[in-house]
N, C-alpha and C positions, 0 to 999 in steps of 0.2 A: 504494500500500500504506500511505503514511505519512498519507495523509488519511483510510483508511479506519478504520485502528487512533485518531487521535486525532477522530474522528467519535464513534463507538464508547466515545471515554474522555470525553467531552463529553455521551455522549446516560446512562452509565453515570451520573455523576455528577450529574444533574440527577437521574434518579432515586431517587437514593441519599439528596440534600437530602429528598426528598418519604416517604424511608422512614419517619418517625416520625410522619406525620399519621394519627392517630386518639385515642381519649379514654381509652383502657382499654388497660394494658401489654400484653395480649391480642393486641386489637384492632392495635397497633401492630407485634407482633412479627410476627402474620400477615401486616396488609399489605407490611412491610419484609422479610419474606424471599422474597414474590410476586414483589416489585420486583428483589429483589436476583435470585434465579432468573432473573427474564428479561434483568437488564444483564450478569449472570455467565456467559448462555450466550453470550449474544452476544461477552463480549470473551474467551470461551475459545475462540469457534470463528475470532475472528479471530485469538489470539494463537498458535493452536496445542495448547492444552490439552486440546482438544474441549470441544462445546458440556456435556457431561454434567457434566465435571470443575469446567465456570465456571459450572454452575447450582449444581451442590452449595457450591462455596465463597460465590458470591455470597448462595445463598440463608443461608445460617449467619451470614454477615456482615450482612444486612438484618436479621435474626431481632433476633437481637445490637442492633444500635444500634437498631429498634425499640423494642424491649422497655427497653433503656438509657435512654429519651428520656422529656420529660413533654411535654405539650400545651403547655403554659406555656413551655415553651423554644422554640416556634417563634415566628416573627412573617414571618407571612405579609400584612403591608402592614396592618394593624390595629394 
């Protein structure tokens, strides 16, 4: 259980880095709450929240630091 939940908070977070890539606050909020929807259900359906409840939060919170983010604040090895 305890591998599966910090799997789960390992695969969430790596996604969650990747929420703000795109060029246009738009562009970012969208991809960031896609990402966050899909790490949100996941760690609701492992935490107990159901998967619905961790899509809706993850997706707000992707949305959110999305749209929060610029291009210029990532460094993707460039």
């Amino acid at each position: 259980m305890l591998r599966k939940i910090s799997t789960n908070l390992v695969l969430a977070a790596s996604l969650t880095a990747l929420a703000g890539c795109g060029y246009s606050p738009g562009h970012r909020a969208l991809t960031g709450g896609a990402i966050g929807a899909g790490g949100g259900a996941i760690i609701g359906a492992a935490t107990g929240l159901g998967p619905g409840t961790g899509a809706l939060l993850g997706a707000g919170a992707g949305a959110l630091t999305g749209a929060a983010t610029s291009h210029n604040q990532l460094n993707l090895g460039n």
